[in-house]
C-alpha positions in Angstrom: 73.2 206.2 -82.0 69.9 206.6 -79.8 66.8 204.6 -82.1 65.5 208.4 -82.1 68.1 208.8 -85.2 67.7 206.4 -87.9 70.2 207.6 -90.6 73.6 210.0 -89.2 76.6 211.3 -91.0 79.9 210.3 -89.2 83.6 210.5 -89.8 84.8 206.9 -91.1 86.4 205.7 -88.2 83.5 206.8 -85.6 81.3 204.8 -87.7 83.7 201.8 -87.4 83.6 202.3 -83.5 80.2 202.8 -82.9 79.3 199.5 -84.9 81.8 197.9 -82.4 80.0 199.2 -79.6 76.8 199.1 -80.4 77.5 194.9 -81.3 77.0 195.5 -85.2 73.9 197.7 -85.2 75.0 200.7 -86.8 76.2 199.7 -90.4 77.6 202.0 -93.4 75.0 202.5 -95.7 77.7 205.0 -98.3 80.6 207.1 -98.2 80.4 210.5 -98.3 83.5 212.3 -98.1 86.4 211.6 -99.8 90.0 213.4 -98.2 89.8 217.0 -97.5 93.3 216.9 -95.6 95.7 219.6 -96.4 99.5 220.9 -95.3 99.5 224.4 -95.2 102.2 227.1 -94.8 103.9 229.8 -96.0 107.2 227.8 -96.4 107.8 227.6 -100.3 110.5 224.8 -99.5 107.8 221.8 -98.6 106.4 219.9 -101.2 106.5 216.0 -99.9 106.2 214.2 -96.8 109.5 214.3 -96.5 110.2 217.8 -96.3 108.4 217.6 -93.3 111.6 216.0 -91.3 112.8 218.3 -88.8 109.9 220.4 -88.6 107.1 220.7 -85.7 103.3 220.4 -87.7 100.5 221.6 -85.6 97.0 219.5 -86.1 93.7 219.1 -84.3 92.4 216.5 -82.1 94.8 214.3 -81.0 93.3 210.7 -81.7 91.2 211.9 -84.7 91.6 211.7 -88.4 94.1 214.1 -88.9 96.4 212.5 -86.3 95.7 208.7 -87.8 96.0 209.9 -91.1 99.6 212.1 -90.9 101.0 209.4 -88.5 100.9 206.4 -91.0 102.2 208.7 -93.8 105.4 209.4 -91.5 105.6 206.0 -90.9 105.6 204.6 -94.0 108.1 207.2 -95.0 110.5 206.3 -91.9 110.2 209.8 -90.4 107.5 208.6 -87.0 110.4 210.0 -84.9 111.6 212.9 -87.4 108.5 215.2 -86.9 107.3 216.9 -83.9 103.6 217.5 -83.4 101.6 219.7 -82.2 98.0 219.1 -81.3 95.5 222.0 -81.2 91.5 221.6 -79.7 89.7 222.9 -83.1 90.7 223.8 -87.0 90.2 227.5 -86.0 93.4 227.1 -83.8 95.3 225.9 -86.2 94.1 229.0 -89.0 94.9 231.6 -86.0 98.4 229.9 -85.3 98.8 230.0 -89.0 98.0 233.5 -89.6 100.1 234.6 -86.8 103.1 232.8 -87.8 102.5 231.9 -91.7 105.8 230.2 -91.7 104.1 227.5 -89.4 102.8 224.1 -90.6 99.7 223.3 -89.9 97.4 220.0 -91.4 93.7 221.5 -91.9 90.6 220.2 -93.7 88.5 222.0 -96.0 86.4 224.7 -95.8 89.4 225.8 -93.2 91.9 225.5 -96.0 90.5 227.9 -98.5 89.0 230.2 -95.7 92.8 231.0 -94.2 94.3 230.9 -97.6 91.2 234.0 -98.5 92.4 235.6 -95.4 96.6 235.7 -96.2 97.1 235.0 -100.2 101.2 233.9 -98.7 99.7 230.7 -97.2 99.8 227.9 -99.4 98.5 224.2 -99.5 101.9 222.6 -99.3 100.8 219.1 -100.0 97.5 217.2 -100.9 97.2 214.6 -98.3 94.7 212.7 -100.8 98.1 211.9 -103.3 100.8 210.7 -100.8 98.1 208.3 -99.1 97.1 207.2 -102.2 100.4 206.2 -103.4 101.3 205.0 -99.7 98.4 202.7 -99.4 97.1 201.9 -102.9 93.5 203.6 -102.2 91.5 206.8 -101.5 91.1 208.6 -98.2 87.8 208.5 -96.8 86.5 211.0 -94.3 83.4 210.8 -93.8 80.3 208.0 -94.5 76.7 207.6 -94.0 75.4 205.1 -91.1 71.9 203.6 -90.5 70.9 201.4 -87.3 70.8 197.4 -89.3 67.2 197.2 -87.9 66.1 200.3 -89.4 67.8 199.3 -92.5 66.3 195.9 -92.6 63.0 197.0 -92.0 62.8 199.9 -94.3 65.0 199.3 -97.5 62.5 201.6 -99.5 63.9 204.3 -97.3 67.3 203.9 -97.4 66.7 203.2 -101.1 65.1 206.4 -101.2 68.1 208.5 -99.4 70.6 207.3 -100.8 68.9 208.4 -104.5 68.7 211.8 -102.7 72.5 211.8 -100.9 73.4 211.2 -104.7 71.7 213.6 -106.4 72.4 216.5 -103.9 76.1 215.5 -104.7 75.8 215.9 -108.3 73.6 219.0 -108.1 76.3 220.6 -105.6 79.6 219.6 -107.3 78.5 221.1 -110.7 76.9 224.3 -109.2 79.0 225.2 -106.2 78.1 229.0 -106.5 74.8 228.3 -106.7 75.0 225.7 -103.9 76.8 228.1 -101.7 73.9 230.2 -101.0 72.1 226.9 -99.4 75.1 226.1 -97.7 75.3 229.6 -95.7 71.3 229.4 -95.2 72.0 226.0 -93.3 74.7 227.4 -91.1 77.3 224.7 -92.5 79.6 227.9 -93.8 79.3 231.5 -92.9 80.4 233.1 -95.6 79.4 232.2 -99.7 82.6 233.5 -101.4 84.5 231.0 -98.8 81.5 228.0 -99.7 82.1 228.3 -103.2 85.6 228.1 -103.4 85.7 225.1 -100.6 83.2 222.5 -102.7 85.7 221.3 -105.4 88.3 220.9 -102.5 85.6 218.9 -99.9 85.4 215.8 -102.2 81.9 215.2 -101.8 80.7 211.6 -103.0 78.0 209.5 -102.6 79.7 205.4 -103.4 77.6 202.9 -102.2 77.4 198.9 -102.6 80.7 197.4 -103.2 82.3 200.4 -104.2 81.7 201.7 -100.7 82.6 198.2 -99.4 86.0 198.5 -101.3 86.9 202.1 -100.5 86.2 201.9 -96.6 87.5 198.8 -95.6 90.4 199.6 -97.4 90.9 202.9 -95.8 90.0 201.0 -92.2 92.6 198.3 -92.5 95.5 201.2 -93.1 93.9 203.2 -90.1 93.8 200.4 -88.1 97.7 198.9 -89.4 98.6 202.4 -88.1 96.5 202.0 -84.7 94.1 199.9 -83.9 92.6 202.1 -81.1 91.6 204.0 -84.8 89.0 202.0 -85.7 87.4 200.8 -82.3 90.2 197.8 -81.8 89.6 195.6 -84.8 88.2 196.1 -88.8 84.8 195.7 -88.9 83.6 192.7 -90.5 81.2 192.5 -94.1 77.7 192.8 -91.9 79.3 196.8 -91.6 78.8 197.3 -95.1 75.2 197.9 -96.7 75.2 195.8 -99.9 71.2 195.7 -100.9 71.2 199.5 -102.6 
């Protein structure tokens, strides 16, 4: 981060590399985003990581998130060398190769997941990514978390005090009034369309855990990414200066 940005919103592992390479100056102040991670297809017959044996999957951006995540779920299932992947630049790839060929597999995050589902009823979300991790590695996904420089931190608590009460409450308020919310969401330019907003909140497991909980949650999810590869998470686990502990 350039000290122009104070506070940024990151994927989980990003923020685990840039605190590596910026020699512990960028630290997690929450978590954000929960798993969002689906398996969708047309093909009635896959309900599990394993029916996924034999089969190609098509996902985005090889040595991101997606790749990390489906990788150590294969692996800890025996089936690394059983499924063939597929790696395609951006989500909107994978909804075209899906709506061409809805018998295709494809991994894709929300909003993607209910906007190709709107746009052929036949597709399906196959698996849940959030429940086979879970029972794979005894803890929640996390995709996304909220950074801060350290010095910024440290020499303005009251505001990250202050943002977090806000990241919170903009949580709650959106979570129990996702139609509602969805108007803000296509004024922003986050989603285009308010139909597709709506229907996407429940599915984007937005959070706001901070303190230990956040502590708990991420390096948790960390160690598996980094068991799986340690490339993943910048080389090595951050250690407890990552987390921000004085909310």
């Amino acid at each position: 981060l350039r000290e122009e940005t104070d506070i940024a919103l990151l994927p989980a592992n990003l923020a685990s590399i840039l605190y590596q390479r910026t020699e512990g100056d960028i630290i997690a102040i929450s978590v954000n985003t929960l798993g969002v991670l689906h398996v969708v297809s047309a093909d009635t017959s896959i309900h599990s990581i394993n029916d996924l044996s034999g089969k190609k999957v098509f996902l985005t951006g090889k040595g991101t998130t997606p790749e990390f995540v489906l990788k150590a779920l294969l692996e800890h299932e025996g089936l690394s060398d059983a499924v063939t992947l597929e790696f395609k630049s951006e989500a909107t790839e994978l909804a075209a190769v899906l709506l061409a060929d809805p018998n295709a597999i494809a991994v894709l995050p929300e909003p993607y997941v209910t906007s190709v589902i709107a746009q052929n009823p036949a597709l399906l979300r196959c698996i849940d990514l959030n429940e086979p991790w879970e029972e794979a590695m005894g803890e929640e996904m996390v995709t996304g978390v909220t950074v801060a420089r350290k010095s910024f931190a440290s020499e303005h608590p009251e505001v990250i005090a202050e943002f977090l009460s806000k990241q919170a409450e903009s949580v709650a308020t959106v979570n129990a009034n996702p139609h509602k919310s969805a108007g803000y969401i296509v004024e922003l330019g986050i989603i285009s369309n308010e139909v597709i907003a709506a229907e996407s909140i429940p599915g984007c497991n937005l959070v706001c855990l901070t303190g230990n909980e956040m502590e708990s949650s991420l390096s948790h999810y960390l160690n598996a990414l980094f068991n799986q590869s340690p490339d993943a998470v910048g080389g090595f686990v951050p250690t407890e200066d990552f987390y921000y502990l004085s909310s």
